[in-house]
Structure formats: structure tokens, C-alpha cells
C-alpha positions in Angstrom: 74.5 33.5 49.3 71.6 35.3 51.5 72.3 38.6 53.1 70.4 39.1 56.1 69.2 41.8 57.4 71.2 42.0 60.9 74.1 42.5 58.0 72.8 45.1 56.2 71.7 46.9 59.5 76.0 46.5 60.6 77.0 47.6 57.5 74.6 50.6 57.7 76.0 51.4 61.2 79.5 51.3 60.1 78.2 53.6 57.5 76.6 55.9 60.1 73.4 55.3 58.1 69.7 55.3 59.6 67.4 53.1 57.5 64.2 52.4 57.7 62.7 48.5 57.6 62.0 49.0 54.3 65.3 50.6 52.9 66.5 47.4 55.0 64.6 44.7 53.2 65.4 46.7 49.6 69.1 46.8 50.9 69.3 43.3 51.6 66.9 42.1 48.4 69.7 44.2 46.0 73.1 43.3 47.6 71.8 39.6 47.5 71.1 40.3 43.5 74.7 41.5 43.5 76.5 38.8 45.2 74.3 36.4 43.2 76.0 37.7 39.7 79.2 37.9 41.2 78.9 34.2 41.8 77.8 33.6 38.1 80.7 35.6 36.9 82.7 33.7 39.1 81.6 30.2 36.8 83.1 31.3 34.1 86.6 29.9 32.8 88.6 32.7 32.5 92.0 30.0 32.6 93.2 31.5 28.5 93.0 35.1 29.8 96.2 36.4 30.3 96.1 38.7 33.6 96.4 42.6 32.3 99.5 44.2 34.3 98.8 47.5 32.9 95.0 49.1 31.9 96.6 52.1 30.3 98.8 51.5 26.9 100.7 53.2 24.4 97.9 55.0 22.5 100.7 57.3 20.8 98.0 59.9 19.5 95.1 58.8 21.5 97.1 59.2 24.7 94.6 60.7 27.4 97.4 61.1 30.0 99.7 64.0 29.8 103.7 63.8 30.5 104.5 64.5 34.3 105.8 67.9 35.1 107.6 69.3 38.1 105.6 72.6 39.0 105.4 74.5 42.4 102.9 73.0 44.8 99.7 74.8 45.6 100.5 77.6 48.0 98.1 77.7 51.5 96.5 80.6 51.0 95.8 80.2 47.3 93.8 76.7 48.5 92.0 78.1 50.7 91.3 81.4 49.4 87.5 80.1 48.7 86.7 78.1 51.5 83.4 79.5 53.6 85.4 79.3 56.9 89.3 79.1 57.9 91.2 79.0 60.6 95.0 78.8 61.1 95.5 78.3 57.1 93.0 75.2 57.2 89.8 74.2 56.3 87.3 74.7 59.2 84.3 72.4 58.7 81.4 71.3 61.0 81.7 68.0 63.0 79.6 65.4 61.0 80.4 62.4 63.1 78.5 62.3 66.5 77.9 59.0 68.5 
């Protein structure tokens, strides 16, 4: 599988990404590596491997999750008591996105 680079220069506009010719060529040269492994994993028989419905298990001790508890939510003021600029009880950040 060969990824061109008219794909990685789509993928970088979705991504709002400016790269140069040579990010472009590394770009392409690694995601081509990538897809290549992916089709060697993709060899392998995996038919006696029963699917896993669950990645966390009972651990008893060795639990890393706590139980859930009902507490009061977060109160406006409180989460945005830090922020560098507010308005109206919100977060007020600069417009990143420009076409």
C-alpha cells in the first residue's frame, strides 16, 4: 500500500497543517511504514483468540478504578475561576481556525 503525497497533503489540509516538501515526503515515507505493519499484523491467524468484551476485570485489590459516586457537579464560577479571559460565565478563547 503506497501513500502518496497528494494524500498526505489532504490529510494535512483537513488538519489545517502547513508542511513543507520535505515534512511531506517524511509524512508519506512513515505512514507507508505504518500501513505496511498493519498489513503484517493483519497475516496473522488470530481464528483461537476469543474476542475480549471487557479490557478492565475484577482485580479485587489491584482495582485501579474507584466505585462511582453521586457528587454535586462543578459550579460555573468555580470552573472558571482560573481562566485568563471570561465572558458571560464561559471560556473566552482566540479564534484559531481562519480559512
Amino acid at each position: 500500500m503506497k501513500i502518496t503525497e497528494k494524500e498526505v497533503r489532504y490529510v494535512a489540509g483537513l488538519a489545517n497543517l502547513s508542511l513543507s516538501q520535505e515534512e511531506i515526503l517524511k509524512f508519506a515515507h512513515d505512514l507507508d511504514d505504518i500501513l505496511s505493519h498493519m498489513d503484517k499484523l493483519n497475516e496473522l491467524d488470530t481464528s483461537g483468540v476469543e474476542p475480549m468484551a471487557q479490557v478492565l476485570f475484577e482485580g479485587g485489590e489491584t482495582d485501579a478504578l474507584r466505585e462511582d459516586e453521586e457528587r454535586a457537579p462543578l459550579a460555573n464560577a468555580v470552573a472558571v475561576a482560573n481562566a485568563p479571559l471570561t465572558s458571560g460565565g464561559y471560556f473566552k478563547v482566540p479564534k484559531v481556525i481562519e480559512r
